[in-house]
C-alpha positions in Angstrom: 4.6 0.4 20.1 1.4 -0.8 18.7 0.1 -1.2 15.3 -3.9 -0.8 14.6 -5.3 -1.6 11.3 -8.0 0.7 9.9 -10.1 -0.1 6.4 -12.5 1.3 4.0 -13.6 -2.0 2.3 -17.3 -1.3 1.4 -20.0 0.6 1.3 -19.4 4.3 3.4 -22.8 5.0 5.9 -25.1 7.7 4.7 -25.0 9.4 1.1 -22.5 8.1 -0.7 -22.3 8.3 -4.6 -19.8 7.0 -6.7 -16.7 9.4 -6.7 -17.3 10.5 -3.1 -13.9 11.9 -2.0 -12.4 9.6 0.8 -10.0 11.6 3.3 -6.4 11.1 5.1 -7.5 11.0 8.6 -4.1 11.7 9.3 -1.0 13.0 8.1 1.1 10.0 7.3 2.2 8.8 4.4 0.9 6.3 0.8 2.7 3.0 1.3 1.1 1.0 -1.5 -1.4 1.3 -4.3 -3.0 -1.5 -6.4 -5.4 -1.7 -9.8 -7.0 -4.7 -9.4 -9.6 -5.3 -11.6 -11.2 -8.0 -9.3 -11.2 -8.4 -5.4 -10.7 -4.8 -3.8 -10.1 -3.7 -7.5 -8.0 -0.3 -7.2 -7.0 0.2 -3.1 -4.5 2.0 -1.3 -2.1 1.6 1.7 -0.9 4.2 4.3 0.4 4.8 6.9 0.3 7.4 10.1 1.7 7.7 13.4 0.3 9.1 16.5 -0.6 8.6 20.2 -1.2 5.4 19.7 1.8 4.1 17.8 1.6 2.9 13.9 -1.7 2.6 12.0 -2.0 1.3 9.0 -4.9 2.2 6.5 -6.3 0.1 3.6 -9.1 2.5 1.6 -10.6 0.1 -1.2 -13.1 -0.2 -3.9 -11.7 3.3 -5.4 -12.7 4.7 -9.0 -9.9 7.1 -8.9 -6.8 7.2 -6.9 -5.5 10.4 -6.5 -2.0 9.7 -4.6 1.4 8.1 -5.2 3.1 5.8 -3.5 6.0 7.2 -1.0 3.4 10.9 -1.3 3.5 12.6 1.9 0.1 13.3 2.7 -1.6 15.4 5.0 -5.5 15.0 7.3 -7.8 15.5 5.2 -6.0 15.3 2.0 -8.1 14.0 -0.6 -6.3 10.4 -1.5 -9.3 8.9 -3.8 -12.4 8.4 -4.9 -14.9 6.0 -3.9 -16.0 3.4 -6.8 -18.0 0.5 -6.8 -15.9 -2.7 -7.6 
């Protein structure tokens, strides 16, 4: 088994605004969420499984989170959006 880390922890490449939607890029599922008002401020957790083993995602810096924690969620699901903190 192996377990790779993925993040969203600044700015997103290209044209992105403040309340950009940022995507599952699996199914998996929310394992934490946190409204920080300092640091990452409000981030998320999750979690998929594929071909190669665990992955673990950590999307921060979001104005709006959109999920709850133990939410099944599917690729491409719309989980947050992206802030500026």
């Amino acid at each position: 088994m192996s377990i790779i880390f993925c993040a969203v922890t600044g700015p997103i490449p290209g044209n992105s605004d403040l309340g950009t939607p940022l995507r599952a890029i699996s199914d998996g599922a929310i394992t934490s969420i946190h409204e920080h008002t300092t640091g990452f401020g409000k981030h998320l957790h999750y979690k998929i499984s594929g071909q190669f083993g665990e992955v673990w995602c950590h999307y921060a810096h979001c104005d709006k989170i959109l999920v709850k924690e133990g939410q099944q969620i599917k690729e491409g699901d719309v989980l947050a959006t992206l802030g500026n903190t």
